[in-house]
Phi, psi and omega in degrees: 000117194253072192249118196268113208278126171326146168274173200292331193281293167334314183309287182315314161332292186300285196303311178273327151316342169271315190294006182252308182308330170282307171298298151006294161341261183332265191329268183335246198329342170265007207246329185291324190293324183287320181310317177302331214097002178278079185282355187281333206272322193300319173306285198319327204269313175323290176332296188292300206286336138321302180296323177299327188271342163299274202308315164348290187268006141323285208293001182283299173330310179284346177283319163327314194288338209256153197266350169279314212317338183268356172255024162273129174314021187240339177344273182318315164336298187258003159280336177270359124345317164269359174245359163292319184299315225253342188255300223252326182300317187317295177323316176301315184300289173331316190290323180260355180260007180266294170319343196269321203285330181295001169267340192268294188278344157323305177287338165259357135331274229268035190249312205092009182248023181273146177282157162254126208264157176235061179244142171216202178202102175318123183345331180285346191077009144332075192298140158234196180228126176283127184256104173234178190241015161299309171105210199277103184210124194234159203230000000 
């Protein structure tokens, strides 16, 4: 039996591929917590998706060190992997910066320190600005 034992390259290849594929995981799962509202789930998952970007970029270093590894044929593969990964976090970041702003005006809502605009939107669904000779009159 003659078996011929992974190359080195191979190796890397394997490692970074479960760790994009984990990373992948997470990022779903923090993308599902921010959709629900569980913001309770995000440290751990915050925590977990850190580790995973540690490790990334460790295995960057060795891809960096190594002079084959981008002409192997599992490459292309796992570099679009790794812009699946470079997609869905990005998307999650939009996703928590929209929830932070609608909490931000939710709470200037419920404060009273929110502005109120002397905006309105015309059948076309235009905005516009309403002009009265009342002057400043708040309810």
């Amino acid at each position: 039996m003659n078996q011929t034992s992974p190359s080195s390259d191979d190796i890397l290849l394997h490692e970074i591929d479960k760790t994009c594929r984990q990373l992948l995981a997470c990022l779903q799962q923090e993308f599902d917590s921010l959709s629900q509202r569980q913001y309770s789930a995000l440290i751990t998952l915050s925590q977990s998706k850190q580790l995973l970007v540690e490790q990334l970029n460790t295995l960057d270093e060795q891809v960096r060190a190594s002079k084959s590894i981008t002409q192997h044929p599992h490459w292309p593969a796992l570099r679009n992997t790794l812009q699946q990964c470079h997609r869905q976090n990005a998307g999650n970041g939009k996703l928590l910066a929209r929830s932070y702003q609608l909490s931000k005006e939710t709470l200037g809502i419920l404060t009273g320190q929110s502005k109120t605009s002397d905006a309105t939107y015309n059948q076309a669904g235009i905005q516009q600005t309403s002009v009265t000779s009342l002057g400043n009159v708040t309810a």
